[in-house]
C-alpha positions as CSV (number, residue, x, y, z in Angstrom):
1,X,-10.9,42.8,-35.9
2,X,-7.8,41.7,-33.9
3,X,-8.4,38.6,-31.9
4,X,-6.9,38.7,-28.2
5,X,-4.3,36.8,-27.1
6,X,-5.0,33.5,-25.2
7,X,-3.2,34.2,-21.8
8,X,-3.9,33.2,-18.0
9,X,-4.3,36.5,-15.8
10,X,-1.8,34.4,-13.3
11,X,-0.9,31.1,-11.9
12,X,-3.2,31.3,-10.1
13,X,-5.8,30.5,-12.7
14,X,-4.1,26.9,-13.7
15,X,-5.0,25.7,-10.6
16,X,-7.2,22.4,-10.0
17,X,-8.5,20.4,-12.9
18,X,-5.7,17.8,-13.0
19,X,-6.0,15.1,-15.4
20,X,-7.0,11.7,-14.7
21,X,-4.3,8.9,-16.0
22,X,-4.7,5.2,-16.5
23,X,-2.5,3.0,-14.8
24,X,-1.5,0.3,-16.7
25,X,1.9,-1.4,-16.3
26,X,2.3,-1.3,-12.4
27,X,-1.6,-2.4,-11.8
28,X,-1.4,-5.2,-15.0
29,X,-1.2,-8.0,-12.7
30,X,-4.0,-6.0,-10.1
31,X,-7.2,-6.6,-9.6
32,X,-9.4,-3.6,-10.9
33,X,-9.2,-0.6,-13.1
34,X,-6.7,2.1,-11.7
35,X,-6.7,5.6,-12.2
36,X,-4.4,8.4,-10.9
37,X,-5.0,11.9,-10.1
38,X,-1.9,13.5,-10.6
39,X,-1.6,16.9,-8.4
40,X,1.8,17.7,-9.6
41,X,0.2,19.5,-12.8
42,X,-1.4,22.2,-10.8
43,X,1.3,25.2,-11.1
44,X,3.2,24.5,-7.6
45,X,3.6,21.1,-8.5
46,X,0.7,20.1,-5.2
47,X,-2.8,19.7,-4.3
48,X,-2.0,22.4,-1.6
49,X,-2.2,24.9,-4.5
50,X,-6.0,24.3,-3.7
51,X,-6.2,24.8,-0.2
52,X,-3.8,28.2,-0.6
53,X,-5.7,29.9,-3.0
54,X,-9.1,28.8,-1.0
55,X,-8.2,29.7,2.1
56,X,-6.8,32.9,1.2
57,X,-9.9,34.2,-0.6
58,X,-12.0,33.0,2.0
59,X,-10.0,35.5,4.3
60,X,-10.0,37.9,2.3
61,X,-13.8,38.0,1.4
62,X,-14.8,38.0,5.2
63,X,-11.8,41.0,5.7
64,X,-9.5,39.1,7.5
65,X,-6.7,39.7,5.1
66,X,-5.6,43.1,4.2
67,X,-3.2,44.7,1.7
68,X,0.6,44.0,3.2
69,X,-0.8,41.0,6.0
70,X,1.4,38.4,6.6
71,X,0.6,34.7,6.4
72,X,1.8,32.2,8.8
73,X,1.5,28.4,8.6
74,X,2.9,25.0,9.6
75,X,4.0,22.8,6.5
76,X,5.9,19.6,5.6
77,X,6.9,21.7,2.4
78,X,3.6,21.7,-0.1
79,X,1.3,24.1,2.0
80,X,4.1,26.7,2.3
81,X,5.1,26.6,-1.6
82,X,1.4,27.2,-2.9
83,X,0.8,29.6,0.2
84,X,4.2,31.6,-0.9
85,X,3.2,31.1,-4.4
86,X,-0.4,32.5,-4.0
87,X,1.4,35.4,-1.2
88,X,3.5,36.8,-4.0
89,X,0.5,37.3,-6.9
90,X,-1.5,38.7,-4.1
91,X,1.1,41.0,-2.2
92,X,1.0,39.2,1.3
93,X,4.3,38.3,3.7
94,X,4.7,35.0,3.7
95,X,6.3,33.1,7.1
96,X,6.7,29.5,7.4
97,X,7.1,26.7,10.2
98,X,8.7,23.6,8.7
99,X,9.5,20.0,9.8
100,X,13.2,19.4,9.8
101,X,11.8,15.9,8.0
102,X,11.3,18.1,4.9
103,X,13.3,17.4,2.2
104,X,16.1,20.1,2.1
105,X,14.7,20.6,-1.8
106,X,11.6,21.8,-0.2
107,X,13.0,24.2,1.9
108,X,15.2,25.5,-0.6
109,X,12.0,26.1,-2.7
110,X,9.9,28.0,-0.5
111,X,13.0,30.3,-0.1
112,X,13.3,30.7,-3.7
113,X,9.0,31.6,-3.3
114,X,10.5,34.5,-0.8
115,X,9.3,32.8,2.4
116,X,10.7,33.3,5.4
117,X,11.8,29.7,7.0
118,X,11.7,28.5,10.9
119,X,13.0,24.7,10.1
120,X,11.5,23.0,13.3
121,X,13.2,19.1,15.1
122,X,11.0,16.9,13.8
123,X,10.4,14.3,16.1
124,X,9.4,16.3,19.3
125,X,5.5,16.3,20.8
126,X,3.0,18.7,19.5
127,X,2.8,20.6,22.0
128,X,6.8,20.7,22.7
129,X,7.7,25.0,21.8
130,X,9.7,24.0,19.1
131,X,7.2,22.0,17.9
132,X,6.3,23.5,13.8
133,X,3.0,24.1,15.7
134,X,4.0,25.9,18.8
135,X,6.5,28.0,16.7
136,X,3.9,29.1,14.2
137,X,1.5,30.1,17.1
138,X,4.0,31.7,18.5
139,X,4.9,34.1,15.6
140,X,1.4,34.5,14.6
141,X,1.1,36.4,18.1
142,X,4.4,38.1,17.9
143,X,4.0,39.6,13.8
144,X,1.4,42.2,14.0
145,X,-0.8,41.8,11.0
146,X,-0.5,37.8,10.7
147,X,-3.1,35.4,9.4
148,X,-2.3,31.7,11.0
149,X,-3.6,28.8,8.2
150,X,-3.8,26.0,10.3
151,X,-4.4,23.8,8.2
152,X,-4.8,21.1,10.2
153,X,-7.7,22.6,12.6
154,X,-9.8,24.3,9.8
155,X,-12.4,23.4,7.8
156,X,-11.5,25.4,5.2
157,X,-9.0,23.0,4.2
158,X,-11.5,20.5,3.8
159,X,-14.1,22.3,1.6
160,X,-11.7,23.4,-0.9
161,X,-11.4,19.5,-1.8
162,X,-15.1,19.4,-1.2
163,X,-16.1,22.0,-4.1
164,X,-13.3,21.0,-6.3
165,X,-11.1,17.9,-6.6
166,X,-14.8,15.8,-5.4
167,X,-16.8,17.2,-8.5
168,X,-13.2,16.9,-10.9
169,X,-13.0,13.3,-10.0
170,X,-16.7,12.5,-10.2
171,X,-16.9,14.3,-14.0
172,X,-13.6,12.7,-15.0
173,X,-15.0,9.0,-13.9
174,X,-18.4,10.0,-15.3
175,X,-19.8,8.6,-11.8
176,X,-18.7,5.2,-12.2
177,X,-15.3,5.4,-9.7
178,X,-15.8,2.7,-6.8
179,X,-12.8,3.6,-4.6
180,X,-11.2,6.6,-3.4
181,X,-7.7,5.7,-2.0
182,X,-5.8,8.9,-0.5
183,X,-2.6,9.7,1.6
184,X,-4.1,11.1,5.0
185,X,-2.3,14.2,7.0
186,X,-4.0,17.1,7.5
187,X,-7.2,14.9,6.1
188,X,-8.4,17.8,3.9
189,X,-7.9,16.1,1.1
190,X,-9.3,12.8,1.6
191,X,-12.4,14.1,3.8
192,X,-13.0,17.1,1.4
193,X,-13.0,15.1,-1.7
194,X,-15.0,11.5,0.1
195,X,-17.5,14.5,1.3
196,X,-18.5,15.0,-1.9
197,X,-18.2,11.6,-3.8
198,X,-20.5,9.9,-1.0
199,X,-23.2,12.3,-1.8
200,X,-23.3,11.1,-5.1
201,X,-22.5,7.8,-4.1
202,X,-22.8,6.5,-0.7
203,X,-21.5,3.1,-1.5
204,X,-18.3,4.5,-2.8
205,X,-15.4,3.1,-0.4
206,X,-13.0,5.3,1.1
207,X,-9.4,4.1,1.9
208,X,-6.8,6.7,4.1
209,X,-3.3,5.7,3.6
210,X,-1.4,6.0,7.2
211,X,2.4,5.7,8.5
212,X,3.6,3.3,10.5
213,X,4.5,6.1,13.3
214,X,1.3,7.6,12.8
215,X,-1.7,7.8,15.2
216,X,-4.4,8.2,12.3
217,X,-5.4,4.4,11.7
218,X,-6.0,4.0,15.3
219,X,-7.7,6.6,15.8
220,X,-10.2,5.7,13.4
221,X,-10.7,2.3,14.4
222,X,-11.0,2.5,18.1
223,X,-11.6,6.8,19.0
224,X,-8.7,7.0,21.3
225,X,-5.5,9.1,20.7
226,X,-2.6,6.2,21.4
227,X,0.6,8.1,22.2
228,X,2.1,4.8,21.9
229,X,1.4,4.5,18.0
230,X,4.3,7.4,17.5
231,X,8.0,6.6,16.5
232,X,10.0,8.3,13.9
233,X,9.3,7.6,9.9
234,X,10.8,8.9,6.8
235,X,7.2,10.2,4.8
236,X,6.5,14.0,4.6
237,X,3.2,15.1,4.6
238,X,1.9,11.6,5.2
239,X,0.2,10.7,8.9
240,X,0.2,12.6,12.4
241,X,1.1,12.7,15.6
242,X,-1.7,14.5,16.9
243,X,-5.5,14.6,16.0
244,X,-6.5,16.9,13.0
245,X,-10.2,18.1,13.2
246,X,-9.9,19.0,9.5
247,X,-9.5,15.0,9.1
248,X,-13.5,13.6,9.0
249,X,-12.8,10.2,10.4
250,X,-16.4,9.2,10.2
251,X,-16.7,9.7,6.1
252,X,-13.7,7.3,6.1
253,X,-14.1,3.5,5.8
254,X,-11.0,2.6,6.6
255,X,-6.7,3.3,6.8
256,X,-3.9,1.1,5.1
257,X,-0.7,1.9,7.0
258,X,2.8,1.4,4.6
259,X,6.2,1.1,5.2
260,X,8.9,4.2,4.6
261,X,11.1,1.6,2.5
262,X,7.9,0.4,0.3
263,X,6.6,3.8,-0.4
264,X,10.0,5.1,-1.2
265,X,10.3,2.1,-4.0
266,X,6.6,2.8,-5.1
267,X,7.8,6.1,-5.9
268,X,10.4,4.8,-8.2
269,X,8.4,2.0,-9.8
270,X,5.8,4.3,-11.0
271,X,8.3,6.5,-12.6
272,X,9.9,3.3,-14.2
273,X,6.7,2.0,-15.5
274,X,4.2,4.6,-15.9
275,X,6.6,8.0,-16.8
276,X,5.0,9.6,-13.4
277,X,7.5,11.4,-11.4
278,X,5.9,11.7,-8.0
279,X,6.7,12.4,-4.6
280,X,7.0,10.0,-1.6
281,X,3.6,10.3,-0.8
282,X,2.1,9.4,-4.0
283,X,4.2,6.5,-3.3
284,X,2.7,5.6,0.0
285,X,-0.5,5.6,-1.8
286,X,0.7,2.8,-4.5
287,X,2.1,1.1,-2.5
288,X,-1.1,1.2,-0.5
289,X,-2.8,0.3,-3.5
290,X,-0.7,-3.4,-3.8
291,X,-1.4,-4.2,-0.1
292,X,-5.2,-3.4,-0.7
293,X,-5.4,-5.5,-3.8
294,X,-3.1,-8.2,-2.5
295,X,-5.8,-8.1,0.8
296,X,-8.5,-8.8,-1.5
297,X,-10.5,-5.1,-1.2
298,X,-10.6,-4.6,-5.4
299,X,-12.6,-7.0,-7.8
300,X,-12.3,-6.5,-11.6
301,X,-15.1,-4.3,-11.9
302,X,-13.7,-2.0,-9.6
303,X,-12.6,2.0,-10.4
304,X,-10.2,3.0,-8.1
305,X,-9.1,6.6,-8.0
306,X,-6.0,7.0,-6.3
307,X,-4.9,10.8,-5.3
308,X,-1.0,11.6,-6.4
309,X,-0.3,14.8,-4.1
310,X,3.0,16.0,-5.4
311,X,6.1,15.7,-7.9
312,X,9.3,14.4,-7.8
313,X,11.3,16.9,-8.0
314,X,11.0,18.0,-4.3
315,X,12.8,14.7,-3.1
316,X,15.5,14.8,-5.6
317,X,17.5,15.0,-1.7
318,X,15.7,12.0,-0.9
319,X,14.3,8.6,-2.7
320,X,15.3,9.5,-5.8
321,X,19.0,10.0,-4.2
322,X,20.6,6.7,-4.3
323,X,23.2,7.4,-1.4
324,X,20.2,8.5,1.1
325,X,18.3,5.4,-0.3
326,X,21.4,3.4,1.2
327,X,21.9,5.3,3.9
328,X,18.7,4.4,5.0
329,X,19.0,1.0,4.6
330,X,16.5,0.8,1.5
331,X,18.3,-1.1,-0.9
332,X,19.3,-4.7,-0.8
333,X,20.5,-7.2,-3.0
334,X,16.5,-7.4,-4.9
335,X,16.4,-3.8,-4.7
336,X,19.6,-2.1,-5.9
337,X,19.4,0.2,-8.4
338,X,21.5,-0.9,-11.8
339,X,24.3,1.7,-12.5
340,X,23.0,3.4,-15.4
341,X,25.4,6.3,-15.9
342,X,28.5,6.0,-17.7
343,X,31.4,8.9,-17.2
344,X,33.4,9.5,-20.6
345,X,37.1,10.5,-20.3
């Protein structure tokens, strides 16, 4: 008898159950036990891959989505690669509304994924029309046919996190993780997976990570939207400008706001002591990690799990590009990168 051959149906079956690694050399002078979930081995390189392929079914089971629909969504870059990545296995359109802050990597990506791209100014209101909102509302009305995501007003995105990254990290830690530290922007990812983890463990602490330029962190601590909060800052995907309902501020204990500059080194220091190349947000979130430490939030005992959304490769443009890291004022005499490469003639 022939045995069969050991193959995934698609892609689409290699999503969620990420591994769980040890941080040891940046954290060896922390406070605590460390341990990193690392998105970027799902197969679009994202924790979005789990939101996409939620989402999706969800619509499709309650006959929203048909054969030849197209889907339409906002995104920093991560959302629209898993939603064009899960579109092409299952035969939808795929139309995306992106921040002009994305990485030009990213955008060349979700072309590549056969998207079609609206890049969107950046720094305008919410509500402005060229907003990435306003523009994806505005072609989910125009394109007959159109499913809008909306990923930052539906609950969807939250229970995908709830019924899987929650129970992955609670197996993987065997029950005894202390901390959840995450990035915060949409808040399906923090909110989904603290759901879940606090009703298994009420005591476990949740920590958002926030932008200065953000509105999150106030939010949370004082229930008012502070227009005032909002200026300009380098970090895709991480923090808001508006409110996100899929963002459950109450399961939250509290935010950590970093810099642009200290995230964008984080990023590098991790893939110079731990072999992790990660995005800028997973950088946020170590360097939220050394602020929280430094603050006095971990003792020895503690097991911090800290979410890694995304991998490097998507800001090659960006903090891994030691002209923009210049250009942006990132590097100083303590912080210049040693020449490295030699050119043979």
């Amino acid at each position: 008898m022939k045995e069969e051959i050991k193959a995934y149906d698609s892609v689409l079956e290699l999503i969620g159950n990420t591994p769980l690694v040890k941080l040891k050399k940046i954290t060896q002078n922390m406070k605590g036990n460390y341990f990193a979930k690392v998105e970027a081995f799902n197969p679009g390189h994202s924790t979005k891959d789990r939101i996409a392929l939620y989402i999706i079914e969800q619509a499709e089971k309650k006959g929203i989505l048909k054969p030849g629909d197209t889907i339409i969504e906002t995104t920093s870059g991560n959302t629209g690669f898993s939603l064009a990545m899960v579109s092409i296995i299952k035969g939808y359109e795929c139309i995306l509304a992106v921040s002009s802050k994305s990485s030009p990597d990213k955008i060349d990506m979700l072309k590549t994924m056969g998207a079609k791209v609206y890049v969107c100014p950046a720094h305008v209101s919410a509500d402005d029309p060229r907003s990435y909102y306003e523009v994806a509302k505005r072609l989910h009305n125009e394109v007959k046919g159109s499913v809008y995501i909306n990923q930052y007003f539906n609950d969807l995105n939250i229970e995908a996190h709830y019924y899987t990254t929650g129970p992955e990290i609670w197996e993987q830690t065997t029950g005894k993780i202390t901390h959840l530290v995450a990035c915060s922007g949409t808040g399906g990812t923090i909110s989904g997976t603290a759901r879940f983890l606090k009703e298994q463990n009420p005591n476990i602490k949740v920590i958002g990570i926030d932008a200065y330029g953000s509105v999150l962190q106030k939010y949370h601590q004082t229930k008012e939207f502070d227009k005032d909060e909002i200026y300009p800052y380098r970090i895709e995907g991480l923090g808001k400008n508006l409110i996100p309902t899929a963002t459950d501020f109450d399961i939250i204990d509290k935010f950590e706001k970093v810099t642009d500059e200290s995230s964008a080194h984080s990023a590098r220091e991790l893939a110079k002591t731990e072999g992790l190349f990660v995005g800028y947000t997973s950088g946020a979130a170590m360097q939220g990690l050394k602020q929280l430490e430094e603050e006095g939030e971990f003792t020895e005992d503690s097991n911090i799990v800290v979410i890694f959304p995304d991998h490097g490769s998507r800001y090659m443009s960006k903090i891994y590009n030691d002209k923009w890291m210049n250009d942006q004022g990132f590097f100083d005499a303590e912080t210049a990168e040693i020449q490295t490469i030699e050119y043979i003639k």
